[in-house]
C-alpha positions in Angstrom: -8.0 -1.7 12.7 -11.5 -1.6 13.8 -12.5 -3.0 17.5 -14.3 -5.8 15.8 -11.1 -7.5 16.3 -10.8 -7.8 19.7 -9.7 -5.2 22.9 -6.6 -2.6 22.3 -4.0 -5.1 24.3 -5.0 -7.6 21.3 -5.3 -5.2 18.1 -2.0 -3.5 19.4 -0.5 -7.2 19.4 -1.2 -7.9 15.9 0.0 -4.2 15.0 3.4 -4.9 16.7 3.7 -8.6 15.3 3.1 -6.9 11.8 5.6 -4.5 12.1 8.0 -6.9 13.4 7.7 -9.0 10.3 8.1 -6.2 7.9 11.0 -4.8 9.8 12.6 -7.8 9.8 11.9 -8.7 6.4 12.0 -4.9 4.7 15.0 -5.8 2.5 13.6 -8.8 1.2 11.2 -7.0 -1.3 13.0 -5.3 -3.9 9.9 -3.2 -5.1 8.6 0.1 -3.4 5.4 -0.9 -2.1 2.6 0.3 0.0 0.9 -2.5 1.7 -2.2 -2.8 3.7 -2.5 -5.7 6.0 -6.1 -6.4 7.1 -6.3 -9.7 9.4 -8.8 -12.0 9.7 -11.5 -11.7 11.5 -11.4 -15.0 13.2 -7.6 -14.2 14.1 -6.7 -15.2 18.1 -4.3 -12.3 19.1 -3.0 -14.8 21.7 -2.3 -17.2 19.0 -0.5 -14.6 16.4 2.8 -15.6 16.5 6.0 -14.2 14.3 6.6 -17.3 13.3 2.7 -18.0 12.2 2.9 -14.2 10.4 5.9 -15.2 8.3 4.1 -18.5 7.1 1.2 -16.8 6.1 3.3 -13.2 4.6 6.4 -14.8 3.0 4.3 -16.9 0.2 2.1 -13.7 -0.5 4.7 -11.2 -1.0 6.7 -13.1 -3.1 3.9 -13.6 -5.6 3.5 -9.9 -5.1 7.1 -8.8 -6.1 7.6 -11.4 -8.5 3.8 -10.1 -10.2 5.1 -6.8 -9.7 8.4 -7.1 -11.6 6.9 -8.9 -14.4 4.5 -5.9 -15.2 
């Protein structure tokens, strides 16, 4: 993650919000899959919420695994 998004204390807050979600969600995806997240530019680390990561992930990766299984 590149310091265009913001100080460490706020590009280590979207890393650990991130990894939250996947560890909480890591049996939800039945495919092996590498994933790279890159956020927005215009993302407010303040703002990032677990809640606000799983509305935005959840529809995303389930077009991914359901795209995935169908190939």
């Amino acid at each position: 993650m590149s310091k265009k998004m913001g100080n460490a204390v706020a590009r280590n807050r979207i890393k650990r919000v991130v990894r939250e979600y996947f560890r909480l969600h890591q049996f939800d995806f039945e495919l092996p899959l590498d994933i790279v997240v890159v956020p927005k530019r215009n993302l407010e680390a303040r703002q990032l919420t677990l809640a606000l990561t799983k509305e935005e992930f959840t529809p995303l990766f389930t077009r991914i695994c359901a795209e995935a299984a169908a190939s």
